[in-house]
PAZAPA-4460 file (N, C-alpha, C; in steps of 0.05 Angstrom, whole numbers, plus 32768, in hexadecimal, padded with zeros to 4 digits):
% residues 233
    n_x    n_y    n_z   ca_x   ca_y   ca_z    c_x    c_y    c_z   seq   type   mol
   7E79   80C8   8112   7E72   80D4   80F9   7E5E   80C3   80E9     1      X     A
   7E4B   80D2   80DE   7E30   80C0   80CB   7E37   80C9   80B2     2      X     A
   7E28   80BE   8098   7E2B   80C4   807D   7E26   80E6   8079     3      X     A
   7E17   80EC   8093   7E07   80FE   808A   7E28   8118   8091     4      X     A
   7E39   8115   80A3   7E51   811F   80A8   7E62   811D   808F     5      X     A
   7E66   810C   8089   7E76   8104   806F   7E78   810D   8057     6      X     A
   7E8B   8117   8058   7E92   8135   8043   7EA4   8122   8029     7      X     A
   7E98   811B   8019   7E9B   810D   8006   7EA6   811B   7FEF     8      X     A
   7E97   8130   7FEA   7EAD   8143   7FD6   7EC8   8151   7FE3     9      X     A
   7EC9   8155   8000   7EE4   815E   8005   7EF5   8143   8002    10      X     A
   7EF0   8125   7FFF   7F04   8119   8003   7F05   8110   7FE1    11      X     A
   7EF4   8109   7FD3   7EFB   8109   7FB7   7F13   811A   7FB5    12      X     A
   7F12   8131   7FBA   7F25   8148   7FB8   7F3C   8141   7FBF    13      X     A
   7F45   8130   7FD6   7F5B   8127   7FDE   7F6E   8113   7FD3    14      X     A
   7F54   80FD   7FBF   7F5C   80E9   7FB9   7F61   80EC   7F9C    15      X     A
   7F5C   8104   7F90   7F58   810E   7F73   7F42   8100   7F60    16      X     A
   7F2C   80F3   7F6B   7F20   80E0   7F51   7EF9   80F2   7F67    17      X     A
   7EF0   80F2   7F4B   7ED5   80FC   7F50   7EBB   80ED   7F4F    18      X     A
   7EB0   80DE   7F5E   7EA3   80C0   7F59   7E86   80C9   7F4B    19      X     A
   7E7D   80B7   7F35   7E64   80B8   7F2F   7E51   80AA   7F40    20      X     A
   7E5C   8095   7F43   7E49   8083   7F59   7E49   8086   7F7A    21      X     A
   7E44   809B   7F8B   7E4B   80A1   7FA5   7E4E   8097   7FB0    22      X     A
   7E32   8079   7FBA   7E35   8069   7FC7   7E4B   805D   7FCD    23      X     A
   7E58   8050   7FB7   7E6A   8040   7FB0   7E8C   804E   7FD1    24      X     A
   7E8A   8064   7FCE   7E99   8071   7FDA   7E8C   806D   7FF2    25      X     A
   7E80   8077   7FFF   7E6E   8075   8017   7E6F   805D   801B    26      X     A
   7E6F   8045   8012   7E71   8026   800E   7E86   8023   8018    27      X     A
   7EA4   802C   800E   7EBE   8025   8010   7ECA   802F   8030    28      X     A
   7EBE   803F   803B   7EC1   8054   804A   7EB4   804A   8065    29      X     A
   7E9B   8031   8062   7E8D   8031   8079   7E9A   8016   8084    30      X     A
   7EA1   8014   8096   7EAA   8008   80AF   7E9C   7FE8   80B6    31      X     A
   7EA4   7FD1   80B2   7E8C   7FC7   80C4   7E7A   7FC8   80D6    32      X     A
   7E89   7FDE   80EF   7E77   7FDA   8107   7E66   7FF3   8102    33      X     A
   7E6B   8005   80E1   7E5C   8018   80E8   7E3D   800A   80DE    34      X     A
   7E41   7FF7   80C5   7E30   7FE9   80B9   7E1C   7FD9   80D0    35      X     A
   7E30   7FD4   80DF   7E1E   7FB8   80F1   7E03   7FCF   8100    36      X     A
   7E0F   7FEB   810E   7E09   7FF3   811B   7DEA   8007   8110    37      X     A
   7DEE   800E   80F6   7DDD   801D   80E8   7DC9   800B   80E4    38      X     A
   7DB2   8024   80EC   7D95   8018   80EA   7D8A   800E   80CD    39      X     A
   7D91   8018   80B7   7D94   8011   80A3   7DA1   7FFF   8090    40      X     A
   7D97   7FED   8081   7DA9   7FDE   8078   7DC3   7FEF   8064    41      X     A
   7DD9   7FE3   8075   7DF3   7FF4   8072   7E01   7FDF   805F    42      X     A
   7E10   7FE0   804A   7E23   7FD1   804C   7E48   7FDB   8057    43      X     A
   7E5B   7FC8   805E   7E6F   7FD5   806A   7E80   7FC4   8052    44      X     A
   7EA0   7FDA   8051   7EB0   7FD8   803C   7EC1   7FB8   8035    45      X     A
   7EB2   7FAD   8044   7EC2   7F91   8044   7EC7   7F83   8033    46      X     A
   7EB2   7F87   8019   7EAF   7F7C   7FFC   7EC5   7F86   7FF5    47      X     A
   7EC3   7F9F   7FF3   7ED1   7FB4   7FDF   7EF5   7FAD   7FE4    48      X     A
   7EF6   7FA9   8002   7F09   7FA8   800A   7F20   7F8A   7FF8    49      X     A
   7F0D   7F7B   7FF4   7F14   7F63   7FE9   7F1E   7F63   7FD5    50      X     A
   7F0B   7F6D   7FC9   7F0D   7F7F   7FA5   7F2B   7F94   7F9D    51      X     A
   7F27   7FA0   7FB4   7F40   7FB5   7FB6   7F59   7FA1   7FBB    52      X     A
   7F67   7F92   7FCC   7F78   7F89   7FCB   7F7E   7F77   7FB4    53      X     A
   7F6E   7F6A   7FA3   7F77   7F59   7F8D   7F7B   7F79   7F70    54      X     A
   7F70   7F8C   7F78   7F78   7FA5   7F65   7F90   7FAD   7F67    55      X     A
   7F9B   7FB0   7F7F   7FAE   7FBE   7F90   7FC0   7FAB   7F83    56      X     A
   7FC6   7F97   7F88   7FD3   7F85   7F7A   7FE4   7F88   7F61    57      X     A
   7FCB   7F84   7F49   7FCC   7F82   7F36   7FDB   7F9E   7F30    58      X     A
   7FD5   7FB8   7F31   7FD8   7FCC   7F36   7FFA   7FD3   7F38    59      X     A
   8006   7FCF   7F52   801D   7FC7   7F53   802E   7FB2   7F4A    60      X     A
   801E   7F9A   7F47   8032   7F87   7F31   8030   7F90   7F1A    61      X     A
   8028   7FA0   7F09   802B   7FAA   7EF4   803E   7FC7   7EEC    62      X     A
   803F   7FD6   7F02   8052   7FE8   7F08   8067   7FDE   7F12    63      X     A
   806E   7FCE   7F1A   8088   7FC0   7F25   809F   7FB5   7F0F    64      X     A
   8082   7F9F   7F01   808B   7F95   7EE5   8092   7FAA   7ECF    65      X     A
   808C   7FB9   7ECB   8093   7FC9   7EB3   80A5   7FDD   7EB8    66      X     A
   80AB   7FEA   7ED5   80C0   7FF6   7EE6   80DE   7FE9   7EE8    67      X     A
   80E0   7FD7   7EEC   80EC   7FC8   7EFA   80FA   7FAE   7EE5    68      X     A
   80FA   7FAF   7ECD   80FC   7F98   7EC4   8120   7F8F   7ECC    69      X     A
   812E   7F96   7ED4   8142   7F88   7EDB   8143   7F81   7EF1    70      X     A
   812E   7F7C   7F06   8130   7F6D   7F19   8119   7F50   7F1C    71      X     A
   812D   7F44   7F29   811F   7F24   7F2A   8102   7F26   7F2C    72      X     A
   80F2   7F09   7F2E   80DA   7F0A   7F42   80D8   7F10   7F5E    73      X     A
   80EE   7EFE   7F6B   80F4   7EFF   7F8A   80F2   7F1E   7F93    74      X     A
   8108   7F31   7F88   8107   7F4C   7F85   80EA   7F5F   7F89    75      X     A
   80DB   7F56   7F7A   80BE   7F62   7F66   80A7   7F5B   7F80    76      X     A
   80B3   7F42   7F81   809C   7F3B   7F99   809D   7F49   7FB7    77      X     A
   80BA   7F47   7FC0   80BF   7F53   7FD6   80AF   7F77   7FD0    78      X     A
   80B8   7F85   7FC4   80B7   7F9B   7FBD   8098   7FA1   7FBF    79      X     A
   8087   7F8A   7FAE   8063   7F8E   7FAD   805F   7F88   7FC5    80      X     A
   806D   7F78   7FD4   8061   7F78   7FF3   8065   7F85   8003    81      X     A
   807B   7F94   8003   8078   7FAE   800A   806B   7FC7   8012    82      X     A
   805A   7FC5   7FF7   804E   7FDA   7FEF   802C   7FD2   7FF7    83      X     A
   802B   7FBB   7FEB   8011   7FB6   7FFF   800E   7FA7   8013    84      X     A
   8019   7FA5   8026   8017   7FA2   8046   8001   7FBD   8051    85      X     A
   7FFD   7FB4   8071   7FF3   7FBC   807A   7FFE   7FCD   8081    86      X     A
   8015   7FDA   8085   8025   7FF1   8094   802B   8003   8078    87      X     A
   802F   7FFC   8061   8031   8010   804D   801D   801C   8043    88      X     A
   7FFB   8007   8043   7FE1   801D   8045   7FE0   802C   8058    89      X     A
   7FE5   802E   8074   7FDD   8039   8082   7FED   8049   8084    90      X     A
   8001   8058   8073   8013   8060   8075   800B   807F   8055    91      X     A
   7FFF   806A   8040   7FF8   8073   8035   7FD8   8085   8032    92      X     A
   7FC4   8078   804A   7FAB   8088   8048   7FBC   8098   805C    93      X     A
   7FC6   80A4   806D   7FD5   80BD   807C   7FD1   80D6   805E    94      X     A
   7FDB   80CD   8052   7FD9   80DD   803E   7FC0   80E7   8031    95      X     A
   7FB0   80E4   8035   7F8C   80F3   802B   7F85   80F1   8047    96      X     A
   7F8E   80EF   8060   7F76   80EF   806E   7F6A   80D8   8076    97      X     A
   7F6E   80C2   8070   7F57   80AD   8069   7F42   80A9   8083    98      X     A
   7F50   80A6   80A2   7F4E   809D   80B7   7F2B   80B3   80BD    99      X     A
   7F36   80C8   80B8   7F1E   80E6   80BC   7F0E   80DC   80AB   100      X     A
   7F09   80C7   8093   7EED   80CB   8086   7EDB   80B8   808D   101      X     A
   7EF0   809D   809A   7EE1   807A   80A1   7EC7   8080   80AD   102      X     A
   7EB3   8074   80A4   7E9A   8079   80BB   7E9E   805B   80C7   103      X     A
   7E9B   805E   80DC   7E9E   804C   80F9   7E8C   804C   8110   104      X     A
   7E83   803A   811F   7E74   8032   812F   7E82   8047   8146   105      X     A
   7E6B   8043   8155   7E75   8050   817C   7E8A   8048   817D   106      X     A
   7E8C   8025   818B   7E9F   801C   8190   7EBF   8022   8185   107      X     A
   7EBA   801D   816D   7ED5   8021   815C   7ED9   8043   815B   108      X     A
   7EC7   8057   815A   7ED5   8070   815C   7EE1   8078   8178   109      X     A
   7ED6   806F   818B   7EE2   8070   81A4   7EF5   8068   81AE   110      X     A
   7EFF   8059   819F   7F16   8046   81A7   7F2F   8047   8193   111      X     A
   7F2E   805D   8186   7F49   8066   8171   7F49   8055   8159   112      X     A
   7F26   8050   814A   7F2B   803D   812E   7F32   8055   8123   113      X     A
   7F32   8065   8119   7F3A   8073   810A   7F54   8076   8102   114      X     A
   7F6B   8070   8119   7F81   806F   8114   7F89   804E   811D   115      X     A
   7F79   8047   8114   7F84   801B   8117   7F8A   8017   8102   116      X     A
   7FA6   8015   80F8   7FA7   8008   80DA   7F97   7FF7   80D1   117      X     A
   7F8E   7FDB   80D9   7F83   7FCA   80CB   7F70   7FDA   80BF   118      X     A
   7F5D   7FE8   80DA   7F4B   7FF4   80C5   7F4C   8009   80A9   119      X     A
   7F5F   8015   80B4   7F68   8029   809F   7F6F   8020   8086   120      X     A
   7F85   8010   8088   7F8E   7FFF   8069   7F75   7FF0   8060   121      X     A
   7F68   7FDF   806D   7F48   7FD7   8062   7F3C   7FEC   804F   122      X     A
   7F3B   8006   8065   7F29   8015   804C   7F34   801E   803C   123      X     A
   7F51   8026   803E   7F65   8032   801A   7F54   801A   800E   124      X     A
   7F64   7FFD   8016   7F51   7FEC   7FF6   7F36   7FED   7FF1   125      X     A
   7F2A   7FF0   8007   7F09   7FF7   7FF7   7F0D   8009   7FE9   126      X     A
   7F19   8022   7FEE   7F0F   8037   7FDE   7F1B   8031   7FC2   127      X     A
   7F33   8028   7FBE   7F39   8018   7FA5   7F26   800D   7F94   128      X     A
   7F21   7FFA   7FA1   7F0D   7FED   7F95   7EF5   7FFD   7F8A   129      X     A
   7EEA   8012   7F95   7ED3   8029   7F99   7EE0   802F   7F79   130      X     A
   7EF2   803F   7F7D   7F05   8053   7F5E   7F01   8039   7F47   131      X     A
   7F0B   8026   7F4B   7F0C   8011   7F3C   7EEC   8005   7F2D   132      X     A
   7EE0   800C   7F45   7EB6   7FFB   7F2F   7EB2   8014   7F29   133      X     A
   7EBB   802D   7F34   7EA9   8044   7F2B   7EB8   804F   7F12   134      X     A
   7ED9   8050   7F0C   7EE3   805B   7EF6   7EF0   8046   7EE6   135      X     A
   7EF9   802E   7EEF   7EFF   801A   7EDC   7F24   8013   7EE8   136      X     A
   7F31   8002   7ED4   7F4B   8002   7EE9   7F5C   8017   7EDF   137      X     A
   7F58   8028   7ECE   7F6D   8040   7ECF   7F67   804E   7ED9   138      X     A
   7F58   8058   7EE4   7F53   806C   7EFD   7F59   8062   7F15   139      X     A
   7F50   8048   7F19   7F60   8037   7F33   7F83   8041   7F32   140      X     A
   7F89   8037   7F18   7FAD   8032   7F10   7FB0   804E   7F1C   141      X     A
   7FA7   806A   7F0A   7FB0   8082   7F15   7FAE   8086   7F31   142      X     A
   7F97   8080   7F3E   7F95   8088   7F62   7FAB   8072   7F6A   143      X     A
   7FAA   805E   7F70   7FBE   804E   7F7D   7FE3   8054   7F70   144      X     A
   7FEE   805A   7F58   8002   8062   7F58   8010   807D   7F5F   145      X     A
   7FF8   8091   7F66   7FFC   80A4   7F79   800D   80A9   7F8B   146      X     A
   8007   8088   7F9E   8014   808C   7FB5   8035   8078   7FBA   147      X     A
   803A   8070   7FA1   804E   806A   7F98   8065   8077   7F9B   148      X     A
   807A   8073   7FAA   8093   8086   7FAD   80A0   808D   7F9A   149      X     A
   80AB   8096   7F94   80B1   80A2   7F7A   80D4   8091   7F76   150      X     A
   80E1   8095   7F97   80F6   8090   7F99   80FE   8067   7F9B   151      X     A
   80E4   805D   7F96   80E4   8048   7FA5   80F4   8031   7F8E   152      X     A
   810C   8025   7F97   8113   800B   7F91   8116   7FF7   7FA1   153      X     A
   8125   7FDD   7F98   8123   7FBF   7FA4   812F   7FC2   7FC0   154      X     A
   813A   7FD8   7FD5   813F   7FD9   7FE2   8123   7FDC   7FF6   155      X     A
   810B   7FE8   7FED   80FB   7FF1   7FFE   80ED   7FDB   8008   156      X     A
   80ED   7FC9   8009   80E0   7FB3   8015   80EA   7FA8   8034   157      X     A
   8102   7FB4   8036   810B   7FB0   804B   8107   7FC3   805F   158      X     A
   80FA   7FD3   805B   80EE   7FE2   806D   80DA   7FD6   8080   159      X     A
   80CA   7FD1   806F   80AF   7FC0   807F   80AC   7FA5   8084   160      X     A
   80C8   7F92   8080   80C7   7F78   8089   80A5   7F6A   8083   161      X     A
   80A9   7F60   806C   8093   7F4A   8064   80A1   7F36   8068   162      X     A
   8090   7F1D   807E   809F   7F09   808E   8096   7EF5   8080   163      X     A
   807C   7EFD   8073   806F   7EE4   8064   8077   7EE2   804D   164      X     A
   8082   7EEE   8042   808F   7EEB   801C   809C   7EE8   8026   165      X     A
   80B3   7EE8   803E   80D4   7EDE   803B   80CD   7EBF   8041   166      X     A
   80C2   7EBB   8054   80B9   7EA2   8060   80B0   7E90   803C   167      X     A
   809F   7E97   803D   8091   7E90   8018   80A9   7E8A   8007   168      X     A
   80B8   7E9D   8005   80CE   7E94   7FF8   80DD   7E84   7FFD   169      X     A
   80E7   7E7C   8010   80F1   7E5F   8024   80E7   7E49   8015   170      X     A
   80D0   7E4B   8021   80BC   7E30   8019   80BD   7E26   8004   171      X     A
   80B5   7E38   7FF4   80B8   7E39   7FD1   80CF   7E27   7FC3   172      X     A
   80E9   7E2A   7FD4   80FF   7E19   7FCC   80FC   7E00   7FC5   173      X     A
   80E9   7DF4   7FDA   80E2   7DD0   7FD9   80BD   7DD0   7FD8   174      X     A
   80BD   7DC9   7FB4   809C   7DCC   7FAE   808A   7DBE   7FC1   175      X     A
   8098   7D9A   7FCD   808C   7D94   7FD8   8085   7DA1   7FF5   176      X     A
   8084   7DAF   7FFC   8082   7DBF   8012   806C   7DCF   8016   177      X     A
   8059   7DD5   802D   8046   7DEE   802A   8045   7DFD   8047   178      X     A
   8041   7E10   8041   8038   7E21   8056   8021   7E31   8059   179      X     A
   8014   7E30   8077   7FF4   7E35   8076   7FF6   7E46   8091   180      X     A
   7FDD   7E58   8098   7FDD   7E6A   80A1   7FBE   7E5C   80B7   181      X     A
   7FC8   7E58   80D2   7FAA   7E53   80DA   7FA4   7E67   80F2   182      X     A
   7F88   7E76   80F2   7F83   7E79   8107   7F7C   7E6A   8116   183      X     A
   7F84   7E71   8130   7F82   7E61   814B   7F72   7E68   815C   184      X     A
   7F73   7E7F   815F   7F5A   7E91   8175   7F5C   7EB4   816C   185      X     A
   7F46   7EBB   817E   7F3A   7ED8   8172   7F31   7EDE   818E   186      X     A
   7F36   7EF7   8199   7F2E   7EF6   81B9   7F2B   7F1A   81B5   187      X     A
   7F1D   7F24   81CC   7F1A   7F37   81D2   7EFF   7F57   81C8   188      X     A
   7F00   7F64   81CE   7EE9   7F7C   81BE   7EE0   7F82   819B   189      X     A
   7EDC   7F84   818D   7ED9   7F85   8176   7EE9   7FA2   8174   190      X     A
   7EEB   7FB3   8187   7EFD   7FC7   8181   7F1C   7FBF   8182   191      X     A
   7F23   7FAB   818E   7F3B   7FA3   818F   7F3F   7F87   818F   192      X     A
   7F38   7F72   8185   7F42   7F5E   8180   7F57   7F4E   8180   193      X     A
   7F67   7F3C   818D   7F82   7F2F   818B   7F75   7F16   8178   194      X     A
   7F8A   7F13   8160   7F8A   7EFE   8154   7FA6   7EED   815E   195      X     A
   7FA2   7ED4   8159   7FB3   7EBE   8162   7FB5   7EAA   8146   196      X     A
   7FCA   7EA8   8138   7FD0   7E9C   8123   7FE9   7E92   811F   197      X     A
   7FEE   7E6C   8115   8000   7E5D   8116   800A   7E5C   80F9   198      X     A
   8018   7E5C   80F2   802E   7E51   80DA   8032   7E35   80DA   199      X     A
   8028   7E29   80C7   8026   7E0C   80C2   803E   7E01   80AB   200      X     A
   804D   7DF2   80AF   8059   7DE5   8097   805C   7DCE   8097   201      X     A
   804B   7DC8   8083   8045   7DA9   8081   8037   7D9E   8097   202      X     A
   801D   7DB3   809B   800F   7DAE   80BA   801E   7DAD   80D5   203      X     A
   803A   7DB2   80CB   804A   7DBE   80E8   8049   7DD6   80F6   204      X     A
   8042   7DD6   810F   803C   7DF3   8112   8065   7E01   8114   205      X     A
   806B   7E16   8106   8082   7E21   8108   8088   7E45   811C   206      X     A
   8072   7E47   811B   8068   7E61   812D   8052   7E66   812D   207      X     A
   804E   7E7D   8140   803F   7E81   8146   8037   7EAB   8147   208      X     A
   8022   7EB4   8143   8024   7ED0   814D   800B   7EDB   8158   209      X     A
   800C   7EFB   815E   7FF4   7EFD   8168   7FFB   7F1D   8163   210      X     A
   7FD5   7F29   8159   7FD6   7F40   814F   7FBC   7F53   8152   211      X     A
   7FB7   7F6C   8151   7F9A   7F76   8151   7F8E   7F70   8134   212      X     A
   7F9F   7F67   8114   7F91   7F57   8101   7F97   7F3F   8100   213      X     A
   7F8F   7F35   80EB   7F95   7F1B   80DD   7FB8   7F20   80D6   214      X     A
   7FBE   7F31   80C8   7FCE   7F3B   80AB   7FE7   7F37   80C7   215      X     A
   7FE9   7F45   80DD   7FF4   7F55   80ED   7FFC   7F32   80FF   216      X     A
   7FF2   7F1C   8107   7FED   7F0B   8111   8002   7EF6   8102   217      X     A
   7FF7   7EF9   80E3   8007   7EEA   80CD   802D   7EEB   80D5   218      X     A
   802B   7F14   80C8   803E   7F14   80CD   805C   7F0B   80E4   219      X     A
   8049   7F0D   80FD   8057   7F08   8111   8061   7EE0   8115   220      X     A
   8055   7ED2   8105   804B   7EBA   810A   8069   7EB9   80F3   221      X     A
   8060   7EC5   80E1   807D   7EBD   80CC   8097   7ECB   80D1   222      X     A
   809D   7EE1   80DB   80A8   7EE6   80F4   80B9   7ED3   8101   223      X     A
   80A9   7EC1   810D   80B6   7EB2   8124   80C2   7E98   8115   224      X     A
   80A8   7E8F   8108   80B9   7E7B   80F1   80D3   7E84   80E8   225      X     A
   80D4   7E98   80DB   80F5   7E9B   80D0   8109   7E96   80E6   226      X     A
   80FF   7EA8   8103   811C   7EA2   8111   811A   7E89   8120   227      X     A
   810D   7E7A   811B   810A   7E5B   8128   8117   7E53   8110   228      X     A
   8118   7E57   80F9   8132   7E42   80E2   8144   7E53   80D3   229      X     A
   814C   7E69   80F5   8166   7E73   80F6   816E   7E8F   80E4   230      X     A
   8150   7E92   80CC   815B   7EAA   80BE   815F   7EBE   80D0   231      X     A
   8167   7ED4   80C3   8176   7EF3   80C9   8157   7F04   80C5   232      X     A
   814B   7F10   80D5   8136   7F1D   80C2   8130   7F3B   80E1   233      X     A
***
């Protein structure tokens, strides 16, 4: 699919917000490899994407906080991580469609980007970000609490096991302490990629994981850490 495919008013329609600035959408929407690949100077949603996760954030820690005031931080945090992980965007663009609008390279449409989370949750936050420079953050706030469960409390975090906030929380106990995240290696197609990433504490390596993202790599790495110092997870 090219821009020129890209039905931009049927998906406003989906997402409920009507953009003044088009590009900006078409921006959020384009792919790296569709960028690399276009004869034109393209840009791909990778900015936006950046932009979108520190919105997404804010977004939900502010709905959490004002929801929620009788539960802890520990609580609040589990719960926001939850919600923005990689398995709850991709869970949440299902819902407009998202995967049908990505413009993507050869490679990546041939090879099922459309339905690869990493990519998918990438572009929910671009397009965030998109709602966010084009309408300001209450129009961000309205599109992203949308997909907010209605039913959701401090229980829902346990759904989606965030290995890195429990792990974080560990650590946290003894200030002098840190924990760092290194990649190690990156192997394979740009349509499918294995990442290889160690868990460091106190430059100790404590695990290790391996993933088609970064996010997905982490997780697994913190993962292993927990049941190497015996937690339940």
């Amino acid at each position: 699919m090219t821009e020129n495919d890209l039905n931009i008013e049927e998906f406003e329609g989906k997402i409920g917000y009507t953009f003044k600035n088009k590009k900006l959408l078409t921006e959020a929407l384009s792919h790296s490899s569709y960028a690399n690949e276009s004869k034109r100077s393209k840009n791909s949603n990778e900015r936006l994407e950046f932009l979108g996760d520190s919105v997404l954030s804010i977004v939900i820690s502010e709905h959490l906080f004002k929801h929620f005031k009788h539960l802890p931080e520990g609580d609040l945090t589990k719960i926001r991580a939850s919600l923005v992980c990689e398995k709850a965007l991709f869970e949440f663009s299902k819902q407009i469609d998202l995967g049908s609008y990505i413009l993507l390279g050869k490679g990546e449409e041939n090879t099922g980007g459309r339905n690869r989370p990493s990519i998918v949750s990438d572009a929910f936050e671009a397009v965030i970000a998109a709602v966010f420079l084009d309408g300001g953050m209450e129009s961000a706030k309205e599109y992203v609490l949308g997909f907010i469960p209605r039913d959701l409390d401090k229980n829902s975090a346990a759904n989606l096991h965030d290995y890195k906030t429990i792990l974080q929380e560990i650590i946290q106990r003894n200030p002098e302490e840190s924990v760092e995240y290194v990649l190690r290696s990156e192997s394979g197609p740009d349509h499918d990629r294995v990442f290889v990433i160690e868990v460091c504490l106190n430059n100790n390596v404590i695990g290790h994981g391996e993933g088609h993202s970064k996010k997905q790599a982490e997780q697994q790495a913190a993962k292993e850490a927990l049941e190497l110092m015996g937690c339940k997870v």
